[in-house]
N, C-alpha and C positions, 0 to 999 in steps of 0.2 A: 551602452544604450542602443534601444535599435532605430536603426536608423531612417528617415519618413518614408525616404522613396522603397526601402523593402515593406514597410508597412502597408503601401498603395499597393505594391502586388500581389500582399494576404489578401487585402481588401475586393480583389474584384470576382473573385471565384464567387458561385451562387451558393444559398444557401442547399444543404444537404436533400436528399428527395424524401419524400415519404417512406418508411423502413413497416418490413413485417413486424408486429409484434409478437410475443410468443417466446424468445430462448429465457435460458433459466440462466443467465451466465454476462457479466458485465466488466469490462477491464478498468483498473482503476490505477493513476499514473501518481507517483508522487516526487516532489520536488522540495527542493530547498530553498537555497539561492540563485537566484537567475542574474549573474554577472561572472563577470571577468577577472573580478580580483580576491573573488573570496578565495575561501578550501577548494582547490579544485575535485575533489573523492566528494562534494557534497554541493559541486555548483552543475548549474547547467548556462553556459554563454549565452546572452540574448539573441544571438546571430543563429543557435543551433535551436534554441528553443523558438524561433520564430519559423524555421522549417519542420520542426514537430507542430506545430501549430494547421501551418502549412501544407503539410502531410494530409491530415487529419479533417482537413478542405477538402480538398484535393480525390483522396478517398471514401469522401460522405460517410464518414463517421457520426453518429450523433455525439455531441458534448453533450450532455446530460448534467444535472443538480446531484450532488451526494444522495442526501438525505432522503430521497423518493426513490430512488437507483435502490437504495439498501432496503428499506420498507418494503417494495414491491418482489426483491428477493428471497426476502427474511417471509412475506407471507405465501410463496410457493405463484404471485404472480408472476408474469412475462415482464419481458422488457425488449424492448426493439432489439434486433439485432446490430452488432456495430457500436454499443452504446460505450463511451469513454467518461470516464468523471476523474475529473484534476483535483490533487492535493499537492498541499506547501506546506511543508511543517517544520513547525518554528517561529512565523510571522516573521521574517528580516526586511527590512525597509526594503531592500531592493525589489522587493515582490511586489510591492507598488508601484515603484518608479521604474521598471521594468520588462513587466507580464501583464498587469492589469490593464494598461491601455491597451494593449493589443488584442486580450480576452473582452474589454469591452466594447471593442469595435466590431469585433467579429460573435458578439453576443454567447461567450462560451463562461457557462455557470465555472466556478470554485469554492473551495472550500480552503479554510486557512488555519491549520490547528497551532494553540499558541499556549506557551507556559506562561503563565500570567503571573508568576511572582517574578521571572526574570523582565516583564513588559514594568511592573509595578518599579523595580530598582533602577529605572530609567535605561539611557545608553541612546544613540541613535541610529544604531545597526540595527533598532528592532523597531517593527510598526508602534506607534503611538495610539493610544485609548482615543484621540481624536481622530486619526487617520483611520483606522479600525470603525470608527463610528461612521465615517464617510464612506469607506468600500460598505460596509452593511446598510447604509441608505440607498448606494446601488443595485443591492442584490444579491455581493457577496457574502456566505456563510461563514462560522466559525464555531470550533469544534474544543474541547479541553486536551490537555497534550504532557500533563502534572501544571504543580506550581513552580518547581525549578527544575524540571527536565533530568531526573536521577535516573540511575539504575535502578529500576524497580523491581526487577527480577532478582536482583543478590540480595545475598543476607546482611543485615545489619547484627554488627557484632551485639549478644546478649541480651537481643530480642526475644520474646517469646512469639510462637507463634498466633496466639491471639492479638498480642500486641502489635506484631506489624499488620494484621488485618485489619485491625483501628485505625492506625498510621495509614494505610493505605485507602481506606473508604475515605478517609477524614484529608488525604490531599487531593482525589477527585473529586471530590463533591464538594469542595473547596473551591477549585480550579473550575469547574462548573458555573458555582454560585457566581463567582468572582465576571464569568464571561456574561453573564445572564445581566448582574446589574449596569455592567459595563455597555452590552451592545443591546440587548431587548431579548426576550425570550424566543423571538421569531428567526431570528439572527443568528442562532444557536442550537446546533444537532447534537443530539443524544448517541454522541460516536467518542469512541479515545483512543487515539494512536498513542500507542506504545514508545515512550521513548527508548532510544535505539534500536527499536523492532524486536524487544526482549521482554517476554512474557510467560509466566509459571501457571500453574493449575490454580496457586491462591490468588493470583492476579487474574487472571481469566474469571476466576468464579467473582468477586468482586465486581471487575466491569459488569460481569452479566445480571448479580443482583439490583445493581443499581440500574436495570434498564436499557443499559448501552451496550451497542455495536463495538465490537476491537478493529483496530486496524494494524498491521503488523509489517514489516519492510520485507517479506519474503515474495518469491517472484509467482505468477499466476493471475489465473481469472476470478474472479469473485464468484462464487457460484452459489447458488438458491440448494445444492445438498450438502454446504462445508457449514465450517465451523464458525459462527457466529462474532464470537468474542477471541478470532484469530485469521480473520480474513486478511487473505493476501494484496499487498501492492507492488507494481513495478516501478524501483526505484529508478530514477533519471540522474544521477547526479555522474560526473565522472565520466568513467567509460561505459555505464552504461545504459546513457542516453544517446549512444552512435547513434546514426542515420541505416549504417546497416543491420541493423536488429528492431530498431523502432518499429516497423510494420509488419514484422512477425510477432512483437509483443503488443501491438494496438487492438491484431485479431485473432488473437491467440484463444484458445478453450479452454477449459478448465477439463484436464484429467479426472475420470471420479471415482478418487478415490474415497471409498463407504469406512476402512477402518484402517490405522497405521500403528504401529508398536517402534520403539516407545511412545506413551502419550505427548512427555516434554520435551522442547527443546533443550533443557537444560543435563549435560553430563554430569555422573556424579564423581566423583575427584580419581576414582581408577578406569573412568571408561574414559577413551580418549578418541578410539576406534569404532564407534556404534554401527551395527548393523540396523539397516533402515527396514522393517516389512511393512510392506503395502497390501491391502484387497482391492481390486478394481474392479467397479461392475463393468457390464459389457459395455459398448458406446461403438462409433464411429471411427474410432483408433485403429491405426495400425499393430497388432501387441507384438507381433512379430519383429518391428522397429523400433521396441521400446530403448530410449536411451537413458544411462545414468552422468550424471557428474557429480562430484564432489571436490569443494573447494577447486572448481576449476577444472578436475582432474576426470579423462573419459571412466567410466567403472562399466561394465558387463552385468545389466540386471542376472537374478538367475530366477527364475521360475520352480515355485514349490510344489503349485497345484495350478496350471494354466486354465483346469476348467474351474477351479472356486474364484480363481484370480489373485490369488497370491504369489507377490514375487518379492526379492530381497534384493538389497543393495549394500555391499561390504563398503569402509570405509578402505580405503588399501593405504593410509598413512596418517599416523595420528594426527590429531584435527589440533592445530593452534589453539594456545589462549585466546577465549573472545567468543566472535560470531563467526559460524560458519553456515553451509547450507549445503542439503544435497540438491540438486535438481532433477528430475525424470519429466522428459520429452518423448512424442509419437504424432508420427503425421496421421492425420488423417487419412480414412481411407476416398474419401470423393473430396475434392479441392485443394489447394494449396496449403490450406491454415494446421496449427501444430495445437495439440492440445498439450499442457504442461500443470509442473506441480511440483511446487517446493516446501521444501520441510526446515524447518531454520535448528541450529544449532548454540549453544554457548556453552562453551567451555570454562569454567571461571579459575583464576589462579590458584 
């Protein structure tokens, strides 16, 4: 729990100051569980999430609403610079009885994306249809996230492909419907996080017929030139909600890159090792310092054509079953801040 007297010294900072508007580019945080005793790979401690809070004071970040953040992106508008928007996905009780007073003392919007057939099978690790009614009388949003939180990206054995397309439109708009009569249609963004941050071209094409925004667990800025139905979040849980990283990822850029090969994340059963190519338009970057990682690991971009902007990024060891990621980072070339850009991987068994 966090405890009153740290809460009195979020509470005295002023509110933020008036911010230019104008960048194309918004950073969006995602969270799980905010306690102590959950999964630690998927918690962030109330003590460490009250100085991300605190930070984000402190630095006159604006907290911002999802749902106007993304619209105002998606239609080539501005948006203040500085601009943070918080997600939780999953709805776990603790996210009320842990983060929400704190968010609502210091008036910072949320969003809560929630699998509604595991809310419906009951349990009390997970917000209730009545709890959930009471944060959206205050304010806070809520977004579809499936009905039971599956793998949606893998194959379901002796599917057809139109058949999982049915299966698929028919558990979002399900999980949708489901949130709509539950909290009011006002209450409710036309956004769907990706459960485990694993997304296909049939899934992508999907969320986008039906309308909605993707949100994805891979690390970056939200940017008004990326991809719609695969935008990036910075996930918080674990190690990588330190205090040492958090404010190079609060004001982090968005790298832009206009085209990448392969299109999927997903490997197919003999590639293990994928080479990443990127095109980058020009920008404010250092290209000269462009860094790679993968799975953790430094890699040495190599440049194909530095004046189109194509550069490539080898895996140098086969990529685990599961979820991987490459990342590419570059300082900027005037101020501190780091533009960045990930690319998510899944390898499956």
């Amino acid at each position: 729990m966090i405890r009153p007297a740290l809460l009195v010294i979020a509470l005295v900072f002023t509110a933020p100051a008036a911010f230019a508007a104008g960048v194309d580019h918004a950073v969006v945080l995602q969270y799980h569980h905010v306690d102590d005793t959950t999964p630690a790979i998927t918690s962030t401690r109330p003590d460490l999430f009250l100085k991300h809070v605190t930070y984000l004071i402190e630095h006159e970040f604006r907290v911002a609403p999802l749902g106007p953040t993304l619209d105002a992106l998606r239609a080539g508008r501005g948006v203040p610079d500085s601009t943070i928007c918080l997600t939780f996905d999953d709805a776990w009780e603790n996210v009320a009885r842990n983060a929400w007073p704190l968010l609502q003392n210091v008036d910072f919007a949320f969003t809560v994306f929630v699998a509604t057939g595991e809310v419906d099978a009951g349990g009390g690790s997970l917000l209730s249809w009545d709890r959930m009614r009471e944060m959206a009388a205050a304010g806070v949003t809520f977004a579809p996230h499936s009905i039971h939180h599956d793998h949606q990206a893998r194959p379901v054995a002796d599917e057809t492909p139109a058949g999982r397309r049915v299966r698929l439109e028919s558990d979002i708009t399900t999980c949708l419907a489901r949130l709509r009569a539950e909290l009011g249609d006002e209450a409710v963004l036309p956004v769907y996080a990706y459960p485990y941050g694993e997304f296909d071209a049939v899934l992508q094409d999907v969320v986008a017929s039906l309308g909605l925004i993707g949100l994805g667990q891979h690390s970056g800025a939200a940017w008004s030139g990326g991809d719609f139905t695969a935008l990036p979040r910075y996930p918080m849980g674990g190690p990588y909600g330190r205090m040492e990283d958090f404010g190079l990822k609060a004001a982090s850029l968005p790298l832009p890159v206009v085209e990448f090969e392969p299109a999927s994340m997903i490997l197919s059963e003999s590639t293990s090792t994928p080479a990443l190519r990127l095109r980058l338009a020009g920008g404010d970057f250092d290209a000269g310092r462009l860094a790679a990682f993968v799975g953790g690991q430094s890699v040495t971009p190599t440049w194909i054509d530095r004046d189109a902007g194509w550069v490539t990024i080898a895996t140098p060891a086969p990529l685990p079953e599961g979820r991987s990621r490459t990342n590419v980072t570059a300082p900027a070339k005037t101020g501190r801040r780091w533009y960045w850009y990930s690319h998510p991987w899944l390898r499956l068994p």
